[in-house]
C-alpha positions in Angstrom: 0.0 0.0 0.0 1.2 3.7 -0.2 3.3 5.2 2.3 1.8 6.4 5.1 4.5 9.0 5.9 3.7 11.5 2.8 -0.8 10.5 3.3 -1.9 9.8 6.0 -4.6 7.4 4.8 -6.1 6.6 8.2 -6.1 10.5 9.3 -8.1 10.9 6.0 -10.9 9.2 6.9 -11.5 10.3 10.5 -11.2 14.0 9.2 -13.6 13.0 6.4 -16.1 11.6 8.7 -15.4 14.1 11.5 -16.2 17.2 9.2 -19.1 15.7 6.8 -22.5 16.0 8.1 -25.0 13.0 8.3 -27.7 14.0 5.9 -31.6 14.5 6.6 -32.8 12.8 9.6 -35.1 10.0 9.5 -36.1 7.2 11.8 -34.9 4.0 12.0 -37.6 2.4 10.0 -37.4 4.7 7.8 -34.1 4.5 7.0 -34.5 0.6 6.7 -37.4 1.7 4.1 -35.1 3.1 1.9 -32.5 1.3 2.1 -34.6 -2.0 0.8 -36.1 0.2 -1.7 -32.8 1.6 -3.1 -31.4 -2.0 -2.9 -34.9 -3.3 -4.6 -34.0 -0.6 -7.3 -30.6 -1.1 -8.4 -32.0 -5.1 -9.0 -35.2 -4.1 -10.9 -32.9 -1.2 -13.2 -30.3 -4.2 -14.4 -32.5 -5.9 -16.7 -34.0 -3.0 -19.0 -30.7 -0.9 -18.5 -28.8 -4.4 -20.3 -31.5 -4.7 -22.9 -31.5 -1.1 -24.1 -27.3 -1.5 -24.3 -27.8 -4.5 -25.6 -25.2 -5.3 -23.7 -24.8 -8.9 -21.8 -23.6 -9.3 -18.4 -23.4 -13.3 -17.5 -21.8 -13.8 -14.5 -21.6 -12.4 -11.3 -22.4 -8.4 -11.4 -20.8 -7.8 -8.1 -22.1 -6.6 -4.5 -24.6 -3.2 -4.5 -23.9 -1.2 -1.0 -25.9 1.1 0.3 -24.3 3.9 2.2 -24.0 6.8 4.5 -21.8 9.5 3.9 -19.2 8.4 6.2 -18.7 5.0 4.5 -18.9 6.8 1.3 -15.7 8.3 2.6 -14.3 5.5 4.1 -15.0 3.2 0.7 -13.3 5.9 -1.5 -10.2 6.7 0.5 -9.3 3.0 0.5 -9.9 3.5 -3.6 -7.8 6.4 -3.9 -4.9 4.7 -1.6 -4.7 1.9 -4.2 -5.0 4.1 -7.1 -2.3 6.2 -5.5 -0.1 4.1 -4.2 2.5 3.9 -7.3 2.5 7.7 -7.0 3.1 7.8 -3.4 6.1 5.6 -4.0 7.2 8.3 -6.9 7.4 10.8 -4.4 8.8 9.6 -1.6 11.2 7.5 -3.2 14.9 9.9 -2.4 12.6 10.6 1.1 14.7 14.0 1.0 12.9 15.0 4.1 13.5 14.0 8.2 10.7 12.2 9.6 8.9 15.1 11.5 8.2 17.2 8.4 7.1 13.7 6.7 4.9 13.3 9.5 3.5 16.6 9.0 3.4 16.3 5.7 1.2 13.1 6.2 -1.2 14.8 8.6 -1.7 18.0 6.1 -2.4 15.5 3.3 -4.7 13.7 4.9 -6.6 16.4 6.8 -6.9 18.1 3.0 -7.9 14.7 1.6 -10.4 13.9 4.5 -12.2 17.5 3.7 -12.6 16.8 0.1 -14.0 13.6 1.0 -16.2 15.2 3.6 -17.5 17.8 0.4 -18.1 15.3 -2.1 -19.8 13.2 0.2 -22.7 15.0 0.0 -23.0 15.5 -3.5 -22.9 11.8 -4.6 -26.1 10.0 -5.6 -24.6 6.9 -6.3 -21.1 5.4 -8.3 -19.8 2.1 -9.6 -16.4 1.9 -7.8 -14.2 0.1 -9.8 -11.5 -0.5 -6.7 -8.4 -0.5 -8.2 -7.2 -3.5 -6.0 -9.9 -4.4 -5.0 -13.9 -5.6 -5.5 -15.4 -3.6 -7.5 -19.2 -2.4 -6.2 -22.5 -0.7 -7.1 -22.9 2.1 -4.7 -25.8 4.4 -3.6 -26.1 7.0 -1.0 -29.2 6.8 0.9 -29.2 10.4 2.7 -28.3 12.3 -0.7 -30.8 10.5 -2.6 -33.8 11.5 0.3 -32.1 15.0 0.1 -32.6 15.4 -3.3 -35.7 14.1 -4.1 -37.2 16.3 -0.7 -35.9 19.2 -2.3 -36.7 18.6 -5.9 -40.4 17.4 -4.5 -40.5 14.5 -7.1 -41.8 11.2 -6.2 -39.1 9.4 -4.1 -40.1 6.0 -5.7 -39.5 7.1 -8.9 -36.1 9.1 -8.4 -34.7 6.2 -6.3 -35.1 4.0 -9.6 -34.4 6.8 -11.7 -31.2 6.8 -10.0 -30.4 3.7 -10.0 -30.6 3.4 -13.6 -27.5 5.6 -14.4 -25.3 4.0 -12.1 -26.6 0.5 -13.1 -25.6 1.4 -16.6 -21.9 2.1 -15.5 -21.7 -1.3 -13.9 -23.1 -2.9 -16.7 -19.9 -1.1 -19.0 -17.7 -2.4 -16.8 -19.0 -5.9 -15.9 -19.9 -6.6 -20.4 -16.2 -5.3 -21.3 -13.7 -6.8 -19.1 -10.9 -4.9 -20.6 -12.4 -1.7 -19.4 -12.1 -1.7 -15.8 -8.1 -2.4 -16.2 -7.6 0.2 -18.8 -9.4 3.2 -16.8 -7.6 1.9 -13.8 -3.6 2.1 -15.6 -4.6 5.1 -17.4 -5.6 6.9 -14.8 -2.7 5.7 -13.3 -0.2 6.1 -15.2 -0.8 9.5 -15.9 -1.4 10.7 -12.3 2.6 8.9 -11.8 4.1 11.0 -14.8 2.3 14.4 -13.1 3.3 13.9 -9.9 6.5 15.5 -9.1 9.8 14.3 -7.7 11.5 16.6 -4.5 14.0 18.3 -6.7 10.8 19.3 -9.5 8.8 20.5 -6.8 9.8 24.3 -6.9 9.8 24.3 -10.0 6.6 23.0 -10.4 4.8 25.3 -7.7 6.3 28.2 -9.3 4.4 27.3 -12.9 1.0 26.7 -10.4 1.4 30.4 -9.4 1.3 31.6 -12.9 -1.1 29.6 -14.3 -3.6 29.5 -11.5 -5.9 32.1 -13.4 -6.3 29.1 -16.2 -8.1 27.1 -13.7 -11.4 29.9 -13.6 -11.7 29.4 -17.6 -14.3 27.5 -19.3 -13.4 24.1 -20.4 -10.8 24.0 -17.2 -10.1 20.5 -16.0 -9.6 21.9 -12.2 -6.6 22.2 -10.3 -5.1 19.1 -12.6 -4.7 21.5 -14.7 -2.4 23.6 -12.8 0.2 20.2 -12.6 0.1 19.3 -16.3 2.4 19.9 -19.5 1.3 20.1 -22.7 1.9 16.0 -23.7 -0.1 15.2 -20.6 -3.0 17.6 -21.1 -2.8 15.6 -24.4 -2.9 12.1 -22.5 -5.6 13.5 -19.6 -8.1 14.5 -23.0 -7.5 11.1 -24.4 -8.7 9.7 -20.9 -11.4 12.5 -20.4 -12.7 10.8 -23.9 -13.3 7.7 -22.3 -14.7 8.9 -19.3 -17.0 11.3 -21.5 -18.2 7.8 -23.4 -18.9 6.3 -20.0 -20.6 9.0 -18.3 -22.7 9.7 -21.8 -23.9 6.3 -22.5 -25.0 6.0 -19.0 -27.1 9.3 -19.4 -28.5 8.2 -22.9 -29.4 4.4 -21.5 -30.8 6.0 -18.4 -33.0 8.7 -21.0 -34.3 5.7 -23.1 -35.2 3.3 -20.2 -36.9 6.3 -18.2 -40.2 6.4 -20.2 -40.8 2.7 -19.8 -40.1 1.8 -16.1 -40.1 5.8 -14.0 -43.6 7.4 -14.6 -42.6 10.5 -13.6 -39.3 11.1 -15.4 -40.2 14.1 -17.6 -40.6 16.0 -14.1 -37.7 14.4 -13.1 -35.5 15.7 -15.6 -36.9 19.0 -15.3 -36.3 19.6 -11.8 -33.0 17.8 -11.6 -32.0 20.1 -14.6 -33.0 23.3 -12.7 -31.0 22.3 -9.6 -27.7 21.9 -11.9 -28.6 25.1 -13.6 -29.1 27.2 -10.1 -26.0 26.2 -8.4 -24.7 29.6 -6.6 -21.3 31.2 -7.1 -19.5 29.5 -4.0 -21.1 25.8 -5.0 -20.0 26.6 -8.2 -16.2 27.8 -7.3 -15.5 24.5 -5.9 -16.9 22.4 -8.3 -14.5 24.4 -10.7 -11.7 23.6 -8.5 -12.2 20.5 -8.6 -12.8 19.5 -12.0 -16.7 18.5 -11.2 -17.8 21.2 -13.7 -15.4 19.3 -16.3 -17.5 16.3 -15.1 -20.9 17.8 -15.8 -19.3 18.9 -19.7 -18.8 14.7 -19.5 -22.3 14.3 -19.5 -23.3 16.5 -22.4 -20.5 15.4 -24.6 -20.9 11.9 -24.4 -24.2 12.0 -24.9 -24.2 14.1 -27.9 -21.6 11.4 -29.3 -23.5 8.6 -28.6 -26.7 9.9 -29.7 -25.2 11.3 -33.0 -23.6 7.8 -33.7 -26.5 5.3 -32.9 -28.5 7.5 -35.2 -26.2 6.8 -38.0 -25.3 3.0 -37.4 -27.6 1.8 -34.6 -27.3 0.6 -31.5 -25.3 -2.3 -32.3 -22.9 -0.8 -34.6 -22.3 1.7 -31.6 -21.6 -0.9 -29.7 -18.2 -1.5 -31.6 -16.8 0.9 -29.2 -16.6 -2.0 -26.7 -14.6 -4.4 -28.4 -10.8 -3.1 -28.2 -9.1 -0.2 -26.6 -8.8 1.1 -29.8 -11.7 1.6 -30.8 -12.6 4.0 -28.1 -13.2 7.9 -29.0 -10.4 10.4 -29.2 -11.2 13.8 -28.0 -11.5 15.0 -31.6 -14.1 12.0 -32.8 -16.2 12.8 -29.3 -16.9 16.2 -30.9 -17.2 15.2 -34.1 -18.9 11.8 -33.5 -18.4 11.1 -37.7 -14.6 11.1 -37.4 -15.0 7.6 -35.4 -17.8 6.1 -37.2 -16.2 6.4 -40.3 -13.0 5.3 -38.7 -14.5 2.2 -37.2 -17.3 1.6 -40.0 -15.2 2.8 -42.5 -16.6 4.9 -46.2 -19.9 3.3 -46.2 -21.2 5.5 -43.6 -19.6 9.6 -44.8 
């Protein structure tokens, strides 16, 4: 695992827990109420979500948890700390400094890691947590998903499934295309090793963050990543933003074509879950800048203009070619101009 002594990983979670708040308050039974429904949800969601892919999924899918905030945290930490852990080693490899200022160093990394936790903790609706390391899992947080739908005022049966039907769709990616999981995973990964920087780059390197913080306010920003990146790994980190634009898409087109048939109420849905994106304030919408959530939400829109675009042109099935190799995944260029790829993949037929 990665060294303690530049995160501390345990610190991370206590401060996550200690400074995240539990969500609205509901009685025990309850709580056990929606929890069974949630659980019910992600079960009933599989089937329709697989058809519409056309995607098949034999075999064992994989465990569905459902959460509170603070094991949201402690669930993602233990992620990160495997996803991490070659760049940890990067790092700290010369161990230039004694072992007090690596123990403070530790402390200030987790602390800062254990408040981002404790923020996005109450954001998440759900995620497909693909472990590096370890198993991975279907997750859905109960308290954000009775937040929501209290504020939005929609039916809470219907949002729970609605819910569950994007996140369902991620797992079924992942569990149909066993490649996937491994190439996100050392993509991610190796990128985040090449960013991170070695003792002697690091003056260097927070010198270039001081003059190019102002390019983390402009549109299309990927967050603070940005500040950390050269030119051929802004390359690389579009490449992977590709994928996770195709991911994130196809989820949001599945969970738009299976929302007629099985959530009654998803036209208010959409509407109302819209409006709360939309009406963010400035503070809200700061952080989410920061950290790269707003690049997240451009995800969404992106992919699903891609995938939309190309099923119209070669169907369903033909889209699915996307799945069978690495290399047939989108490039950042073919995600904007979804005709680039199918006439890559599908060849002259289809200009």
């Amino acid at each position: 695992m990665a060294d303690r002594t530049y995160i501390d990983w345990r610190f991370a979670r206590s401060s996550g827990r200690r400074l995240s708040t539990a969500g609205p308050r509901l009685e025990a039974n309850e709580m056990a109420e929606v929890v069974a429904e949630l659980r019910d949800a992600a079960v009933r969601a599989h089937d329709p979500v697989a058809e519409t892919a056309q995607l098949g999924t034999d075999g064992d899918l994989g465990p569905v948890h459902i959460v509170d905030r603070a094991t949201w945290i402690d669930v993602n930490v233990v992620s990160l700390e495997g996803m991490l852990a070659p760049v940890v080693d990067k790092i700290t490899a010369k161990r230039l400094a004694g072992p007090v200022s690596r123990a403070v160093t530790a402390k200030v990394s987790g602390g800062e890691l254990g408040g981002l936790m404790a923020f996005m903790s109450s954001k998440v609706l759900g995620q497909y947590d693909i472990a590096p390391g370890g198993t991975p899992s279907l997750m859905l947080v109960a308290p954000n998903v009775v937040a929501v739908e209290r504020e939005l005022d929609v039916d809470p049966h219907d949002f729970r499934l609605w819910v569950c039907l994007h996140e369902e769709t991620h797992r079924v990616q992942f569990t149909a295309v066993p490649w996937l999981r491994e190439h996100v995973v050392s993509g991610a990964r190796d990128l985040l090793v090449e960013m991170a920087p070695t003792p002697e780059e690091m003056a260097e390197r927070v010198g270039e963050m001081a003059k190019r913080l102002p390019e983390v306010f402009r549109e299309g920003s990927m967050g603070l990543t940005d500040l950390f990146a050269t030119p051929e790994q802004r390359e690389r980190m579009a490449q992977l933003t590709a994928v996770m634009s195709l991911l994130e898409g196809h989820a949001d087109v599945v969970m738009d074509d299976v929302g007629p048939q099985v959530v009654p109420s998803v036209e208010t849905i959409r509407a109302r879950f819209g409006e709360r994106r939309d009406g963010l304030g400035n503070v809200d919408r700061l952080l989410r800048r920061l950290m790269g959530l707003e690049a997240k939400m451009r995800q969404y829109k992106d992919g699903a203009a891609f995938v939309r675009s190309v099923q119209s042109k070669v169907g369903v099935d033909g889209f699915n070619a996307v799945w069978a190799e690495p290399v047939n995944l989108p490039t950042p260029a073919e995600i904007q101009r979804p005709q680039l790829w199918v006439e890559r993949v599908h060849g002259s037929l289809f200009k």
